[in-house]
C-alpha positions as CSV (number, residue, x, y, z in Angstrom):
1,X,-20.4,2.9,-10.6
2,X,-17.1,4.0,-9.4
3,X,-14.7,3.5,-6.6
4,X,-14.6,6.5,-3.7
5,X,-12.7,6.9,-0.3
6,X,-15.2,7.8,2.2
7,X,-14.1,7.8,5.6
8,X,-11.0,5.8,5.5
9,X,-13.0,3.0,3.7
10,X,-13.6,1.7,-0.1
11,X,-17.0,2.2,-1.1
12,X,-19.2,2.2,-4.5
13,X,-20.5,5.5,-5.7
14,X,-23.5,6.7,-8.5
15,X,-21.6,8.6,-11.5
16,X,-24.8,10.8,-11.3
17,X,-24.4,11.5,-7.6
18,X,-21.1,12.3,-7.9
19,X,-21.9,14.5,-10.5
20,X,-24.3,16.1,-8.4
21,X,-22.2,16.0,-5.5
22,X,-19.5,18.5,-8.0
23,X,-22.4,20.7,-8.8
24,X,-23.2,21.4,-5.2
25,X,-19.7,22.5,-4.0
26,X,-19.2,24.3,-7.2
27,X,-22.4,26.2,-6.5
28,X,-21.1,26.3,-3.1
29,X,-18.0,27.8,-4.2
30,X,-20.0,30.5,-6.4
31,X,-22.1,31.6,-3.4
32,X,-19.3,31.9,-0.6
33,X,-17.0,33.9,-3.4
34,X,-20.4,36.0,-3.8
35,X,-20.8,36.0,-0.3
36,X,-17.1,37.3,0.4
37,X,-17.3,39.8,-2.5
38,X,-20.5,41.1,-1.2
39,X,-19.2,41.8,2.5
40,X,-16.8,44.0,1.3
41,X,-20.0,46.3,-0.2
42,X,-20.2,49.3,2.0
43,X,-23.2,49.6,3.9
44,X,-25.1,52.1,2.3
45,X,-24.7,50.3,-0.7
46,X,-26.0,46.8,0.9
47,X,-29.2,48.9,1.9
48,X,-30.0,50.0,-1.4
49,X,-29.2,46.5,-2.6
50,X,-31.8,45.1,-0.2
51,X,-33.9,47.4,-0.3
52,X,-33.9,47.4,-4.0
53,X,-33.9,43.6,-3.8
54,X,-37.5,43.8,-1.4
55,X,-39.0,46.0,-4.2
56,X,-38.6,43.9,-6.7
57,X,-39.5,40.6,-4.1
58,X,-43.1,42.1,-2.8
59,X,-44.8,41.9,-6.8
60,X,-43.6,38.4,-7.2
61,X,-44.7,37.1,-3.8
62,X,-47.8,39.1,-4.1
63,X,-48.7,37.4,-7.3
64,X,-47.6,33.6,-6.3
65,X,-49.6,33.6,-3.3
66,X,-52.4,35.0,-5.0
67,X,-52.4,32.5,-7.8
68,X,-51.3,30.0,-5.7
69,X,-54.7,31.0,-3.5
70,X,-56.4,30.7,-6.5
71,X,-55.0,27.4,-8.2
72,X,-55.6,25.6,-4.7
73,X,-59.4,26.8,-4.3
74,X,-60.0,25.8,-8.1
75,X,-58.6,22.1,-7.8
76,X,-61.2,21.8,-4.7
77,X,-63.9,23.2,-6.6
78,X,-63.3,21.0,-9.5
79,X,-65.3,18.4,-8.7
80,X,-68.3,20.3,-8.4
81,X,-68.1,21.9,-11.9
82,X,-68.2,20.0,-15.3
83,X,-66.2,22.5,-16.7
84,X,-63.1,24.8,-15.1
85,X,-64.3,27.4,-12.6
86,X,-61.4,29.7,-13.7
87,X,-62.5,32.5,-12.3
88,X,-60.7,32.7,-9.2
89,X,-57.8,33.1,-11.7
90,X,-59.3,36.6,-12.8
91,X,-59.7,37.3,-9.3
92,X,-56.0,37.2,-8.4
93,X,-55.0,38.7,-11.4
94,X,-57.0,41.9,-10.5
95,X,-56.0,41.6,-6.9
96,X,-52.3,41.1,-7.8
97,X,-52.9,44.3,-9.9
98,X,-54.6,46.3,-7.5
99,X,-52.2,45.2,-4.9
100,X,-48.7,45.1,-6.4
101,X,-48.9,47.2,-10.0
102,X,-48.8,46.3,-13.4
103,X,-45.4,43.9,-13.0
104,X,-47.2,41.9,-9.9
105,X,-50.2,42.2,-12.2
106,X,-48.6,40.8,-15.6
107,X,-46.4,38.0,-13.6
108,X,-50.2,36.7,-12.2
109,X,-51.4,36.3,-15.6
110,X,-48.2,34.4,-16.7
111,X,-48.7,31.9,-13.5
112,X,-52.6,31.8,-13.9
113,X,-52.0,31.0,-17.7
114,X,-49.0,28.1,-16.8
115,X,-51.7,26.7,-14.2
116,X,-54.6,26.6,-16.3
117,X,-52.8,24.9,-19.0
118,X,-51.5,22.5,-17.1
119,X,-54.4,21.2,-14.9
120,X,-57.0,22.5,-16.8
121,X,-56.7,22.5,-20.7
122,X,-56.7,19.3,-22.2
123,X,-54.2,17.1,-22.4
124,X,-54.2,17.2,-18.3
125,X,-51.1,17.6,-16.2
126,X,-49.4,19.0,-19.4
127,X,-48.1,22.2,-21.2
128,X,-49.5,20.6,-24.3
129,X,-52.6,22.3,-25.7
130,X,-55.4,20.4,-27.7
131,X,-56.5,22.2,-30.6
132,X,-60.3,21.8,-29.5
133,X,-59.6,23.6,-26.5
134,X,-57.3,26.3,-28.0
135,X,-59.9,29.3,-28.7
136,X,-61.0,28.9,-25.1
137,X,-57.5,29.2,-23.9
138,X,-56.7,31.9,-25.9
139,X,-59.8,33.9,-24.9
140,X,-58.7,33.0,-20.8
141,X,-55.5,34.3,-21.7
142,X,-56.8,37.7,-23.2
143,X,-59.4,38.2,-20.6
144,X,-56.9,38.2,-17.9
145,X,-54.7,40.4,-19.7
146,X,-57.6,42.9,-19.8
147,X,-58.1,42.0,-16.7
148,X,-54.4,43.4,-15.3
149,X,-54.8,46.2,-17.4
150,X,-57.8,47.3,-16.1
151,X,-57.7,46.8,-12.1
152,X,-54.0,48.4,-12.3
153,X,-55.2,51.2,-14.3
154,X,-58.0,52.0,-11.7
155,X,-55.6,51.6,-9.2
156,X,-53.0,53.9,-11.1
157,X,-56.0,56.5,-11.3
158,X,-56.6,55.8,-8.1
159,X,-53.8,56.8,-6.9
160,X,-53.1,59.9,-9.2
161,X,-56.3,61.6,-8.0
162,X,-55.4,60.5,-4.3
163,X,-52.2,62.4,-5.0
164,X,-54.1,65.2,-6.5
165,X,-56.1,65.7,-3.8
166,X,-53.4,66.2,-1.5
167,X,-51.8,68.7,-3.3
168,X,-54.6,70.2,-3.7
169,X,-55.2,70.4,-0.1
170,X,-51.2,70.8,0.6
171,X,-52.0,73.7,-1.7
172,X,-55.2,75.0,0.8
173,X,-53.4,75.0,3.3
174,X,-50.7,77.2,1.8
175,X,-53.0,79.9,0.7
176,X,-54.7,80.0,3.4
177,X,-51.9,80.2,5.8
178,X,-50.8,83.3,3.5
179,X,-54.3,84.3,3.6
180,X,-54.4,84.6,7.4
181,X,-50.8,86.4,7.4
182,X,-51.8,88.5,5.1
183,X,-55.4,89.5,7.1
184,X,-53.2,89.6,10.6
185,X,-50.7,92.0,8.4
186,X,-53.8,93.9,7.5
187,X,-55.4,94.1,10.6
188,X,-52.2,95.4,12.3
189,X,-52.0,98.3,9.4
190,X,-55.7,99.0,10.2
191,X,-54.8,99.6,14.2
192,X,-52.0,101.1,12.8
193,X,-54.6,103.5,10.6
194,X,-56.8,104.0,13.5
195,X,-54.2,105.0,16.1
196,X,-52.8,108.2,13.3
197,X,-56.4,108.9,12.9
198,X,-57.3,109.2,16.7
199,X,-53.7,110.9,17.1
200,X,-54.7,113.5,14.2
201,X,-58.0,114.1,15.3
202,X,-56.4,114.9,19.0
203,X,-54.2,117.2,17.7
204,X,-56.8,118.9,15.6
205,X,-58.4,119.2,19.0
206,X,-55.6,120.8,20.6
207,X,-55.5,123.1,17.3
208,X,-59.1,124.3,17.6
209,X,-59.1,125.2,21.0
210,X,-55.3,127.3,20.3
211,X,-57.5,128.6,17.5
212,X,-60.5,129.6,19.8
213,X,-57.8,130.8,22.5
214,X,-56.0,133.4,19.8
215,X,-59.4,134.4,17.9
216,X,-60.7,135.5,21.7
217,X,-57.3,137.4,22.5
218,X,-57.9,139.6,19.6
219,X,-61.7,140.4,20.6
220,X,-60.7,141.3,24.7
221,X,-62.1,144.7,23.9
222,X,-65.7,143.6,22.5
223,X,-65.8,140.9,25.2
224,X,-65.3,143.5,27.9
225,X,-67.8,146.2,26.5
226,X,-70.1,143.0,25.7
227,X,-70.2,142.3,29.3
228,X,-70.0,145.9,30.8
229,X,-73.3,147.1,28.7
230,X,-75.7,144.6,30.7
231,X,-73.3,145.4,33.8
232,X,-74.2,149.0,33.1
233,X,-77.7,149.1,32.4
234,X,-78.2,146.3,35.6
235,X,-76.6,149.3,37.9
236,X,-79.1,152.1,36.2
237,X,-82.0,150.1,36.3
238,X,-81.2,149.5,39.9
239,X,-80.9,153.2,41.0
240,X,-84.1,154.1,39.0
241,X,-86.0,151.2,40.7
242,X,-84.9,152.4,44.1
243,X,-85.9,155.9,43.1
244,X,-89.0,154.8,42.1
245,X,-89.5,153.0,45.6
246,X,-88.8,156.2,47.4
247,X,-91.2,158.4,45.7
248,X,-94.0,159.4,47.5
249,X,-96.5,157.9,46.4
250,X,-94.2,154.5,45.7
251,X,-94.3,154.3,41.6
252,X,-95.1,150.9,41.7
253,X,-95.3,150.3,37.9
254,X,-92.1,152.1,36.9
255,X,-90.4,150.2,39.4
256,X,-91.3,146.9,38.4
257,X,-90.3,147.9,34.8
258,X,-86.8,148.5,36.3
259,X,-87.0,145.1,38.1
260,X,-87.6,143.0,34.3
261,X,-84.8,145.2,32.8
262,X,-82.5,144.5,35.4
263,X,-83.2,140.6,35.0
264,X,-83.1,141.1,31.2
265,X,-79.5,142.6,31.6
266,X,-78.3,139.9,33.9
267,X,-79.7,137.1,32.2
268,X,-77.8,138.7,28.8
269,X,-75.0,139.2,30.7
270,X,-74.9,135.6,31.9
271,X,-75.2,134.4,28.4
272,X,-72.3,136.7,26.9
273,X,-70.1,134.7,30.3
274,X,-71.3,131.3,29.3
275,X,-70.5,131.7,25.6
276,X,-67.2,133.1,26.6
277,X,-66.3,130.5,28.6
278,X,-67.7,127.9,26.0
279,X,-65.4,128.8,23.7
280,X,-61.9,129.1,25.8
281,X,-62.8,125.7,27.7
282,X,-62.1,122.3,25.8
283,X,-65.3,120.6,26.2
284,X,-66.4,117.5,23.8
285,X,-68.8,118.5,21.0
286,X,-72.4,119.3,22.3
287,X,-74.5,118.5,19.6
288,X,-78.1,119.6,19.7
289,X,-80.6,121.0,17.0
290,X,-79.4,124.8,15.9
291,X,-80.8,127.8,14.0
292,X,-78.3,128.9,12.4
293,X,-79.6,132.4,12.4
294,X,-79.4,132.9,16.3
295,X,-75.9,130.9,16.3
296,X,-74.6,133.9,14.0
297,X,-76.9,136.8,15.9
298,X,-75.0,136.0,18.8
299,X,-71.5,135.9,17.5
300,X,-72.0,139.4,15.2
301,X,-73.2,140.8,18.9
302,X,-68.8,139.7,20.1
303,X,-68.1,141.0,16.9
304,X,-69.2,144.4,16.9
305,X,-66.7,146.1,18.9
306,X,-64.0,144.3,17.0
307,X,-65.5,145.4,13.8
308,X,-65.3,148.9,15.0
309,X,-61.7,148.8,15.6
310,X,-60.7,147.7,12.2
311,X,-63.2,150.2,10.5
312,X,-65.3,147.5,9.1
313,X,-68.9,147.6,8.3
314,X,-70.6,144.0,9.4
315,X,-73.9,143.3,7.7
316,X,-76.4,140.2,7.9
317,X,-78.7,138.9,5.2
318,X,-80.4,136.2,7.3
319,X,-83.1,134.4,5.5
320,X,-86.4,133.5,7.6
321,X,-87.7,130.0,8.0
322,X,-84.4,128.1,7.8
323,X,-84.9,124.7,8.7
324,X,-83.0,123.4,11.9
325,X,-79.4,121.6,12.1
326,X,-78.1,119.4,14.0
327,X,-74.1,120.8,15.3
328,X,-72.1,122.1,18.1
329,X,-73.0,125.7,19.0
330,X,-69.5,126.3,19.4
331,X,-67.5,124.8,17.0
332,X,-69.7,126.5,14.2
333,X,-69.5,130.4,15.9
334,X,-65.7,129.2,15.9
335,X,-66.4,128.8,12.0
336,X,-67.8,132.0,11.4
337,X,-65.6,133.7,13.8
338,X,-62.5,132.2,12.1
339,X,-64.3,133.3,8.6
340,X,-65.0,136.8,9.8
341,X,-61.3,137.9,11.2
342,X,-60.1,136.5,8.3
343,X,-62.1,138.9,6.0
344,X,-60.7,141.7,8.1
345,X,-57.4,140.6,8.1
346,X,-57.3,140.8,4.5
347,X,-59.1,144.3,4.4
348,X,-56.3,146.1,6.3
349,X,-54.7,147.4,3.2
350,X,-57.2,148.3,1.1
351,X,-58.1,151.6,0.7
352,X,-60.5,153.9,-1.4
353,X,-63.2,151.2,-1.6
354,X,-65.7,150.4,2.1
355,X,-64.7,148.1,4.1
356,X,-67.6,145.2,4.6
357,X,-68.2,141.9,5.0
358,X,-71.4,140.6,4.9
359,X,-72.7,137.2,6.3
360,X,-75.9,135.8,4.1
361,X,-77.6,132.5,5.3
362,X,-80.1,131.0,2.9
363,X,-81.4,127.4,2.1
364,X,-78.8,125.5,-0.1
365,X,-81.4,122.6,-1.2
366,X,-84.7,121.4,0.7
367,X,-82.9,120.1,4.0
368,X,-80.0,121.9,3.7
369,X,-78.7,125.5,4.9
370,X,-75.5,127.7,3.7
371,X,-74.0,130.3,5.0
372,X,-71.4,132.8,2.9
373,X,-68.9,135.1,4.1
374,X,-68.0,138.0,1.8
375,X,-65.5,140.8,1.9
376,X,-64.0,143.1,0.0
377,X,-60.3,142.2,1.1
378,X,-57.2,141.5,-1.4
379,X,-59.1,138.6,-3.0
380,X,-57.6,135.2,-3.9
381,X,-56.1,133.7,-6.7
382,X,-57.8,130.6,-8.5
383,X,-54.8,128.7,-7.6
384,X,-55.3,129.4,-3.9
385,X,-58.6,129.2,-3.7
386,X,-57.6,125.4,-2.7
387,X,-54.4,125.8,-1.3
388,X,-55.8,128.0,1.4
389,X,-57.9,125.2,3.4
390,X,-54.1,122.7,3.8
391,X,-52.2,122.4,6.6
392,X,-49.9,125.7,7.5
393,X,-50.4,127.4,4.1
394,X,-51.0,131.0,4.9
395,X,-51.7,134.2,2.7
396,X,-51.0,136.0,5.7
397,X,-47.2,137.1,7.0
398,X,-48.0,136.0,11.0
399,X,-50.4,133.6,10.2
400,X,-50.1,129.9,10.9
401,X,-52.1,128.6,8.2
402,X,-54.2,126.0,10.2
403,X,-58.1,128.6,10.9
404,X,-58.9,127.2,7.6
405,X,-57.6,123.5,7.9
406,X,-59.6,123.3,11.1
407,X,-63.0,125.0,9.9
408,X,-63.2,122.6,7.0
409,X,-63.0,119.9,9.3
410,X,-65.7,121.2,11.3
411,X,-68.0,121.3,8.7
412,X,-66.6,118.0,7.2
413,X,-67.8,116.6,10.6
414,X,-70.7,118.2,10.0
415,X,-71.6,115.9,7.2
416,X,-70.8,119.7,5.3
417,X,-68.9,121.3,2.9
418,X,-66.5,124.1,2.5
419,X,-65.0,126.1,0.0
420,X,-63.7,129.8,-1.0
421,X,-64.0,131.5,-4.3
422,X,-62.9,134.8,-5.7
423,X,-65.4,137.8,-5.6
424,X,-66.4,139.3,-9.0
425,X,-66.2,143.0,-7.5
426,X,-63.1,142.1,-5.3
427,X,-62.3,139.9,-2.3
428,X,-63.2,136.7,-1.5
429,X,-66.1,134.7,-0.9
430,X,-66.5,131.9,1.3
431,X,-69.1,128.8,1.3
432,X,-69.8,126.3,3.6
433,X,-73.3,124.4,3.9
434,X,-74.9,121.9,6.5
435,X,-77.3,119.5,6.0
436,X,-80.7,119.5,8.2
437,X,-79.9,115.8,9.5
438,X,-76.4,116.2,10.1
């Protein structure tokens, strides 16, 4: 015992306690210096501490409260059970596992292995361990080791193919957002595509018809005898029929054989009008089912005239029985056409060898029909044999080099091909052919 001044008065006092008493406001001492020293940490720093500080707090609690769970519900069992029901303790090791990792996991099976040996192992209420009871110990103690290791493995895999999964999807959902730019980008380049094609084919439009438009300029002269022969013969087959009608006795029969060749004349006359105006008007394609025979009779009838001007013999091998096409009337006589000028274009400077050209139609396989355009011109060079069908390439000086371009996409369209080659004798030869179904 010793002496103290408490309060203004003498009083007895415990060593120990006083002792104790020195402890406490040293420790008191400790944590207000630590408590000084620790508000002069900035504040970032304090978060990290605390949060650093809660990290290492949640595995702990995690694996008291579990254990503790586990200890309580074991001593209230215990009566029931000759021997420990320690398997609650397995239960909160995997659960402390599972929940908090491999630390809250390992720090359970140190608590469940101080509670079982101290309640449950023999000596009771002791650390000590009995020797009988040691193998049994020993195995609790591995078992919940295995027991960690296990639940915070699963949960470890767990939680790697969780992760995997979302990259895996974060990784989806990247491709496929470049998929569907990447489809929009091709989509746009596709309208893109479409729009040069439909501007292309317009102006191949506009090309054709200037094409029809120059081609017809050229044959004025066979136009205008074309249409002034059925004119003529309409006139004389009206005076005769009115001579015959004045007779005395009326010739009846002659007259009405005037009568049918005046409708014959006017009804050719007619057609050489409507053919004429078919080709100088810009109409859409009228496709129907062709012979190709009568499509080039007709066109050698406006060519005639013209062919007389240049001195050029025109000739026709047609081949009977050709099977039937399917076309625009038009837009193949502007093929031929465009074939046959160009033939006598090239002719005008040859000399000392006749002038022809000769059209030949023929079948080109069962279905099919072709059509070739020879003369007897300057002739063309393998090399531009090829060259001649692109865009503004011209053999002639005044020529601008499209007749060609635009006949081989009428045929083209025509589900047909077309091609030139040299002639063996001289000149040039030219090919195109047209399916039956086209």
């Amino acid at each position: 015992m010793i002496f103290a001044f408490q309060d203004r008065e003498l009083a007895l006092q415990d060593p120990r306690e006083s002792v104790w008493a020195g402890r406490l406001h040293a420790e008191a001492g400790v944590a207000s210096a630590e408590l000084g020293a620790a508000r002069g940490i900035s504040l970032p720093a304090r978060k990290f501490l605390g949060e650093l500080a809660r990290t290492a707090l949640q595995p702990s609690a995690i694996a008291l409260v579990l254990v503790g769970a586990s200890l309580a519900s074991t001593l209230l069992l215990r009566s029931l059970f000759p021997y420990p029901f320690l398997f609650l303790f397995f239960a909160a090791v995997m659960a402390s596992a599972w929940i908090g990792g491999t630390a809250s996991g390992l720090l359970a099976v140190l608590l469940s292995t101080l509670a079982v040996d101290y309640y449950f192992v023999t000596p009771f209420n002791s650390f000590a361990i009995n020797p009988t009871d040691g193998t049994y110990f020993v195995a609790f103690v591995a078992c919940a080791v295995v027991a960690s290791w296990v639940s915070s493995s699963k949960k470890k895999s767990e939680e790697a193919l969780v992760a995997a999964r979302d990259q895996l999807e974060m990784r989806v959902a990247e491709r496929t957002a470049e998929l569907r730019q990447s489809n929009a980008e091709l989509r746009n380049i596709l309208k893109e595509h479409k729009k040069a094609q439909e501007a292309l084919g317009n102006t191949q439009a506009e090309l054709a018809h200037l094409s029809r438009v120059t081609a017809m300029g050229e044959l004025t002269s066979s136009i205008a005898h074309e249409v002034n022969q059925p004119l003529t013969a309409v006139v004389t087959y009206g005076h005769a029929c009115l001579e015959w009608l004045s007779a005395d006795p009326p010739n009846l029969d002659e007259a009405r054989l005037a009568a049918h060749g005046i409708i014959r004349d006017g009804t050719r006359a007619g057609a050489v009008i409507g053919r004429i105006r078919s080709l100088f008007k810009k109409e859409a394609p009228a496709i129907d089912w062709l012979c190709m025979n009568d499509v080039i009779r007709e066109l050698t009838v406006l060519l005639r005239d013209e062919a007389l001007r240049h001195r050029v013999s025109l000739k026709t091998e047609l081949a009977p029985g050709l099977p039937r096409v399917r076309g625009d009337r038009v837009q193949l006589q502007q093929v031929v056409l465009n074939l046959v000028m160009n033939g006598m274009d090239a002719m005008k400077a040859v000399t000392g060898v006749p002038r022809e050209i000769l059209i030949r139609t023929g079948r080109e396989n069962p279905t099919g029909v072709g059509i070739t355009v020879e003369d007897c011109g300057i002739g063309l060079t393998p090399e531009t044999a090829e060259r001649i069908f692109q865009p503004f390439f011209s053999t002639k000086p005044q020529g601008i080099g499209m007749g060609l371009s635009i006949s081989r996409s009428i045929i083209e369209s025509h589900a047909g091909r077309l091609w030139a080659s040299p002639r063996p004798a001289g000149g040039a030869v030219f090919h195109f052919t047209i399916p039956a179904g086209s």
